[in-house]
C-alpha positions as CSV (number, residue, x, y, z in Angstrom):
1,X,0.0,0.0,0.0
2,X,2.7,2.3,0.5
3,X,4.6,1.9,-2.8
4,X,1.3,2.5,-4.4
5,X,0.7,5.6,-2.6
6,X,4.1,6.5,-3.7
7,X,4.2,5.8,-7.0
8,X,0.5,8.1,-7.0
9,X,2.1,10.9,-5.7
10,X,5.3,10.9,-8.2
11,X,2.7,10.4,-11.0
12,X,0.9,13.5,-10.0
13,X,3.6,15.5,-9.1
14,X,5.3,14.7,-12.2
15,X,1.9,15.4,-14.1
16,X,1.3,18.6,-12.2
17,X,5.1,20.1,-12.8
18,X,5.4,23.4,-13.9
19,X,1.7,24.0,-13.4
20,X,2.0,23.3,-9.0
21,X,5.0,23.7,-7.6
22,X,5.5,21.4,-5.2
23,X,1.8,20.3,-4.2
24,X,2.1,18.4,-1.6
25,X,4.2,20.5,0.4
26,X,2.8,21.7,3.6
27,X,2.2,25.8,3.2
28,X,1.7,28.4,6.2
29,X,-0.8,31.2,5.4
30,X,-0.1,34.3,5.7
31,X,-2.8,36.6,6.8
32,X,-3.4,40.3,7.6
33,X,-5.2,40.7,11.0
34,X,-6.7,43.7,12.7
35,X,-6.7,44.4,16.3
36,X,-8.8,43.9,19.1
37,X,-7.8,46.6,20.7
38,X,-7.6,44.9,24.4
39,X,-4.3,43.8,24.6
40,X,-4.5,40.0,26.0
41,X,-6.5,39.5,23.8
42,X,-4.1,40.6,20.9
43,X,-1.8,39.1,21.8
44,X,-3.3,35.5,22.4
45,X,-4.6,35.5,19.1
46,X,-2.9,37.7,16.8
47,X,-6.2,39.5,16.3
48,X,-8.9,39.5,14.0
49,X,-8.3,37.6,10.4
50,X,-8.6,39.7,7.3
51,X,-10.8,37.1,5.1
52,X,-12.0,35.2,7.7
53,X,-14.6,34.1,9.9
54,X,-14.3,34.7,13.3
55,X,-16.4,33.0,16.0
56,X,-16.9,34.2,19.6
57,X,-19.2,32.4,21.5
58,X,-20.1,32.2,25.3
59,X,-22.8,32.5,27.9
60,X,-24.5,36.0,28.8
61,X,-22.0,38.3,30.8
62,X,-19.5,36.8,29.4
63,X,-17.6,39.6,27.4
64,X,-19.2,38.9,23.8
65,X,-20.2,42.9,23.6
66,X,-16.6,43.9,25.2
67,X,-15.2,42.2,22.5
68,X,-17.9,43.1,20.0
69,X,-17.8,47.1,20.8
70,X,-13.9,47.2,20.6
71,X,-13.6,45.3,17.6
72,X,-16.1,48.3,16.1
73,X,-14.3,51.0,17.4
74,X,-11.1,49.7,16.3
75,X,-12.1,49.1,12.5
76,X,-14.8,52.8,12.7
77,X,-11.2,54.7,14.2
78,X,-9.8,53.5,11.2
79,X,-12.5,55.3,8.6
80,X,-14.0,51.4,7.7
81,X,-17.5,51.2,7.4
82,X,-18.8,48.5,9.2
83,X,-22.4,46.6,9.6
84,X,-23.6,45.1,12.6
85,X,-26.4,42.3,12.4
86,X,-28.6,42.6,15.6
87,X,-30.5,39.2,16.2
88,X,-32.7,40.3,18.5
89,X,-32.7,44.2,18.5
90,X,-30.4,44.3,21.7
91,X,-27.4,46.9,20.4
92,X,-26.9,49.6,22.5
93,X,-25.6,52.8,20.1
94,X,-24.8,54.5,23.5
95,X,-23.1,52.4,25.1
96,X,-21.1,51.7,21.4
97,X,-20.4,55.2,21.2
98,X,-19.0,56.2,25.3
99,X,-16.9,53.3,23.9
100,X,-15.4,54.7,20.8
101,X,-17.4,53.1,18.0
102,X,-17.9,56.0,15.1
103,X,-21.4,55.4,14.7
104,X,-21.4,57.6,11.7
105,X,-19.4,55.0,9.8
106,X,-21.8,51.8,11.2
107,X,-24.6,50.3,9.7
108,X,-27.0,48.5,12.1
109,X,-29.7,46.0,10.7
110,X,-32.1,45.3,13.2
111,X,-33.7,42.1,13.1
112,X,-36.0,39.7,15.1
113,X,-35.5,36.0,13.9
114,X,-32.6,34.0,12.9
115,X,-33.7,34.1,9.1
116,X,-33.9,38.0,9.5
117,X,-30.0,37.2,10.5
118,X,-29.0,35.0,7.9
119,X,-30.7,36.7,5.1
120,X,-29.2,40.2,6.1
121,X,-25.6,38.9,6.2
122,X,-26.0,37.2,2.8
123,X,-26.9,40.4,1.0
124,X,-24.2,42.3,3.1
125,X,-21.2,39.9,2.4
126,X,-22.9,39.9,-1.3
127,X,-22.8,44.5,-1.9
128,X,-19.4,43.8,0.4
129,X,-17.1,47.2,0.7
130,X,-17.4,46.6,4.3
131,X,-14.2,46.4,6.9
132,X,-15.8,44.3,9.2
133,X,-19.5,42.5,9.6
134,X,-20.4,41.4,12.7
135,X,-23.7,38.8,13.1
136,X,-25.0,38.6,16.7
137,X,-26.9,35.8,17.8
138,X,-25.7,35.8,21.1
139,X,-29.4,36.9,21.9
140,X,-31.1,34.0,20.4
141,X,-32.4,30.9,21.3
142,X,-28.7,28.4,20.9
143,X,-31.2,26.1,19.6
144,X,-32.3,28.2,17.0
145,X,-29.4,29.1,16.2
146,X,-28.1,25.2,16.2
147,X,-30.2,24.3,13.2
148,X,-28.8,26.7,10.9
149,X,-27.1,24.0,8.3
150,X,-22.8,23.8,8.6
151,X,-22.9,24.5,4.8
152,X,-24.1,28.3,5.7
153,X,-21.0,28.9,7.6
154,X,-19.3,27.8,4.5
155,X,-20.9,30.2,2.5
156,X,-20.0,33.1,4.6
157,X,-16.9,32.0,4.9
158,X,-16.3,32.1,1.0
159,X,-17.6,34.8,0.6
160,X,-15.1,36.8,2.3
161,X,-12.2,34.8,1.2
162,X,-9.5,36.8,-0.8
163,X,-10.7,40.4,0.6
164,X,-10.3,42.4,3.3
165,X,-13.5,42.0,5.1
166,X,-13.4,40.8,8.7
167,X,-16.7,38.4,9.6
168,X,-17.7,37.9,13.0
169,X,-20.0,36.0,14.3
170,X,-21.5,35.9,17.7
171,X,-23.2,33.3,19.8
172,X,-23.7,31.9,23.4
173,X,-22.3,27.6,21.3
174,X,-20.0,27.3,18.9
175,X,-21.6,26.7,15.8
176,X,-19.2,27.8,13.2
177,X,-16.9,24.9,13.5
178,X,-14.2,24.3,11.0
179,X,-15.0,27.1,9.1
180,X,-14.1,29.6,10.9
181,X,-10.6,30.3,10.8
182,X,-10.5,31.7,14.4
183,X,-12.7,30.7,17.5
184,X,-12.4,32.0,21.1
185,X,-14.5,30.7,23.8
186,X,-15.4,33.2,26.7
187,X,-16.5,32.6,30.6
188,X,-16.7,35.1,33.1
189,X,-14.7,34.0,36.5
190,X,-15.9,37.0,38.8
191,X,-17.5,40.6,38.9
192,X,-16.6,43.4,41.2
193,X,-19.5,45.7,42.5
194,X,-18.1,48.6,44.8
195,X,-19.8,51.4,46.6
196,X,-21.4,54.7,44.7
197,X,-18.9,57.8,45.5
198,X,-20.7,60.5,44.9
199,X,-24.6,61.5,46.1
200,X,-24.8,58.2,47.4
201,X,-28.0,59.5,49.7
202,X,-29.7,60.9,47.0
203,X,-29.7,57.8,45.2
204,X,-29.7,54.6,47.4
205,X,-32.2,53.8,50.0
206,X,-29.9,51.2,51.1
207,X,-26.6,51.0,53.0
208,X,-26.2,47.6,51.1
209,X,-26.9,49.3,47.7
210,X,-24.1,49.2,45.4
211,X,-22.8,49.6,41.4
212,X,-21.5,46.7,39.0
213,X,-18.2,47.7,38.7
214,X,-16.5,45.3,36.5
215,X,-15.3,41.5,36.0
216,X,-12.8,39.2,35.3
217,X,-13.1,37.1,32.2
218,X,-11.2,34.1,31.3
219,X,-10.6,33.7,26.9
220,X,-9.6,30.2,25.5
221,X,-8.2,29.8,22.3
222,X,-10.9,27.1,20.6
223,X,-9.3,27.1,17.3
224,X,-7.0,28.8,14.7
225,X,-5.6,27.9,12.1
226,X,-4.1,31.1,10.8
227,X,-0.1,32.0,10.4
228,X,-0.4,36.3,11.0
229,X,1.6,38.4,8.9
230,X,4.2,39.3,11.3
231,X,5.2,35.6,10.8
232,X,4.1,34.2,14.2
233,X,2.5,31.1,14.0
234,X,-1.2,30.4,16.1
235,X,-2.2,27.1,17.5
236,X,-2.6,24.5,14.7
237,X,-3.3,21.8,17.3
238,X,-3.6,22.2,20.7
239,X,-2.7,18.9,21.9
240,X,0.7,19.9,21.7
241,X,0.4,22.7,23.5
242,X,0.9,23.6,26.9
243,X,-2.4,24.1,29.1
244,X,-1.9,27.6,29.2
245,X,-0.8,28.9,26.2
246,X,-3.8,29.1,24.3
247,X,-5.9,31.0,27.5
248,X,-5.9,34.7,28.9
249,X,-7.6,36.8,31.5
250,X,-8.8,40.7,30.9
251,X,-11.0,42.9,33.0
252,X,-13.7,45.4,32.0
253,X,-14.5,48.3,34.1
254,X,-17.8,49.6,33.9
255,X,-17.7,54.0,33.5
256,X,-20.8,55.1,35.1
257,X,-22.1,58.9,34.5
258,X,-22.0,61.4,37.2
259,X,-25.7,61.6,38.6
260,X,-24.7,65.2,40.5
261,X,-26.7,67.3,37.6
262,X,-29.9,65.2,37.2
263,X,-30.5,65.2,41.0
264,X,-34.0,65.9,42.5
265,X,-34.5,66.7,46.0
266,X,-37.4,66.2,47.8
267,X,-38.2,67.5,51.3
């Protein structure tokens, strides 16, 4: 058996010469990658794939919009126009724009179903000229979202192959698989709450009342198979990895706005 498969693979490469160089040999790709814009995150995966489809799933409060949001403000700072399909009508353009996203260079498409979803993205990806589309089903049912045939993720992913369009994709499971070319799995490990500093009376009934104030979230590397341009190569298989090479921590803080000029006394 292995002479035959020898003597297959001389026919073809002799057969395929001066047409494929070398066919068989094992080639790293190289691809251009946006950032992130949190660091940890950068620099676990090399940040987001030009070309590609990104997955980042996890349960609620898990840092899906942290990532989300930063990823938009990093591509809108850089004049791309980007779309954002909202599976459930849950985006909130305040809270996008106290955290830089241009909304003047963001096109939201505000839907109610997963078909809403998948039909919006098609004709996106098809006008393209976008930087960076981002589908969010982190809102829906996973088992809606579940059913949606493997071969669509194909699609998608095709579509965006050979340009400069980042995809991302958003859910609470992984449903991507294979195709994507990058997959990060979130889980949140702790939140802080803390104390209101200022007109804390005026506010709180409470002794006990207090503000969220942030949390600690833990990011796993789920899948990549991705060399970035700067020649660094990303996990191709994780069983020859050490445990935690292919993991990070980051922290959010939440910003609350100072209540001092909206307060009404009563007597």
């Amino acid at each position: 058996m292995a002479v035959n498969v020898a003597a297959l693979r001389s026919q073809l490469e002799t057969a395929l010469a001066g047409r494929v160089p070398a066919p068989f040999a094992r080639r790293s790709i190289q691809v251009e990658t946006a950032p992130f814009n949190i660091a940890e995150i950068d620099k676990l995966t090399g940040g987001l794939p030009h070309g590609g489809l990104t997955e980042i799933s996890g349960p609620f409060s898990s840092g899906r919009a942290t990532l989300l949001l930063s990823a938009l403000a990093s591509r809108t700072a850089h004049a791309h126009v980007c779309a954002l399909v909202d599976g459930r009508d849950n985006f909130d353009p305040y809270s996008a724009e106290a955290a830089g996203v241009k909304l003047e260079r963001l096109l939201w498409v505000r839907c109610r179903n997963i078909d809403q979803c998948l039909q919006a993205t098609d004709l996106l990806l098809q006008g393209g000229g976008f930087g960076l589309i981002a589908l969010d089903l982190s809102v829906l049912p996973p088992q809606a979202v579940r059913h949606v045939p493997l071969n669509v993720w194909f699609r998608f992913r095709r579509a965006v192959e050979n340009t400069s369009t980042i995809l991302l994709l958003l859910d609470q499971e992984s449903n991507a698989g294979s195709c994507a070319s990058l997959a990060l799995r979130l889980g949140l490990e702790s939140s802080r709450w803390a104390a209101p500093q200022t007109q804390r009376t005026l506010f709180f009934t409470s002794c006990c009342a207090c503000l969220f104030g942030g949390s600690q979230l833990h990011v796993e590397l789920a899948h990549s198979r991705l060399k970035s341009a700067t020649g660094d190569h990303k996990a191709q298989s994780f069983t020859r990895m050490n445990a935690t090479s292919h993991v990070a921590n980051f922290r959010t803080k939440t910003m609350w706005s100072d209540f001092r000029e909206t307060v009404i006394e009563t007597k």
